[in-house]
N, C-alpha and C positions, 0 to 999 in steps of 0.2 A: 504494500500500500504506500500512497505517495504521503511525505509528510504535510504535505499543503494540503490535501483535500481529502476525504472518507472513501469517495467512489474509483479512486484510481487502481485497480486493481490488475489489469491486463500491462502490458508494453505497450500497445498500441496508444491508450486513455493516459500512461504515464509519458507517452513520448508526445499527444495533443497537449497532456498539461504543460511542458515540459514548450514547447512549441508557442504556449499562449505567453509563459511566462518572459520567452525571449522578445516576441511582438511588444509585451509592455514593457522593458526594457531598453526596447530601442525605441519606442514612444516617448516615453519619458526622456530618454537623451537628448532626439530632437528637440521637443521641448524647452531642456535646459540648454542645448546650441540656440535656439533662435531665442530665449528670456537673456543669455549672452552677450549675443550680439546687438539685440537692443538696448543694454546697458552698456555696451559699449560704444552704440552709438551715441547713447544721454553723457557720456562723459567726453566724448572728442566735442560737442556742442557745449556743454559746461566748460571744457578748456580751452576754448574759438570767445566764449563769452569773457573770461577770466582775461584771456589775454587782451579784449578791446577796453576789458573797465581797465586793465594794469596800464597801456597805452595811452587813454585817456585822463587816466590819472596824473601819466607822469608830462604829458602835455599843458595840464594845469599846474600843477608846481612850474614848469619853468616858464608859463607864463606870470604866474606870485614874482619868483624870484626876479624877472626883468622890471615889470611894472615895482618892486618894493624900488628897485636899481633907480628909476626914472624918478620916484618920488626920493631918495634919497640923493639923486644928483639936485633936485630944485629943490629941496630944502637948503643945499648947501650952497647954493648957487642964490639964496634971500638972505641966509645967515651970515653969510660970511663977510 
């Protein structure tokens, strides 16, 4: 008898269980291949995204830094 199930008695019924259980098996793999690769598509788009806010970000500091420049040349250029 098969340890999966009460009715498997023959080769034949053990080698259909035997047969069903490889089908789900490779179902499940597919499965977790394509749940995969859809996470791995969420992260090349999460790291396409990271990289324009890190671009953008460093596009604004060095606009701070010139404009602080600009105000720190005409202050010096009232004060002095």
């Amino acid at each position: 008898m098969c340890s999966a199930c009460t009715g498997c008695s023959t080769s034949d019924e053990r080698f259909a269980h035997s047969s069903a259980n490889t089908r789900s098996l490779v179902n499940q793999e597919e499965k977790f291949k394509q749940q995969l690769a859809e996470l791995n598509d969420q992260l090349t788009a999460s790291d396409t995204e990271r990289n324009k806010l890190l671009y953008q970000m460093e596009e604004l500091q060095r606009d701070v830094i010139v404009k602080n420049s600009g105000v720190d040349r005409e202050l010096d250029i009232h004060y002095a």
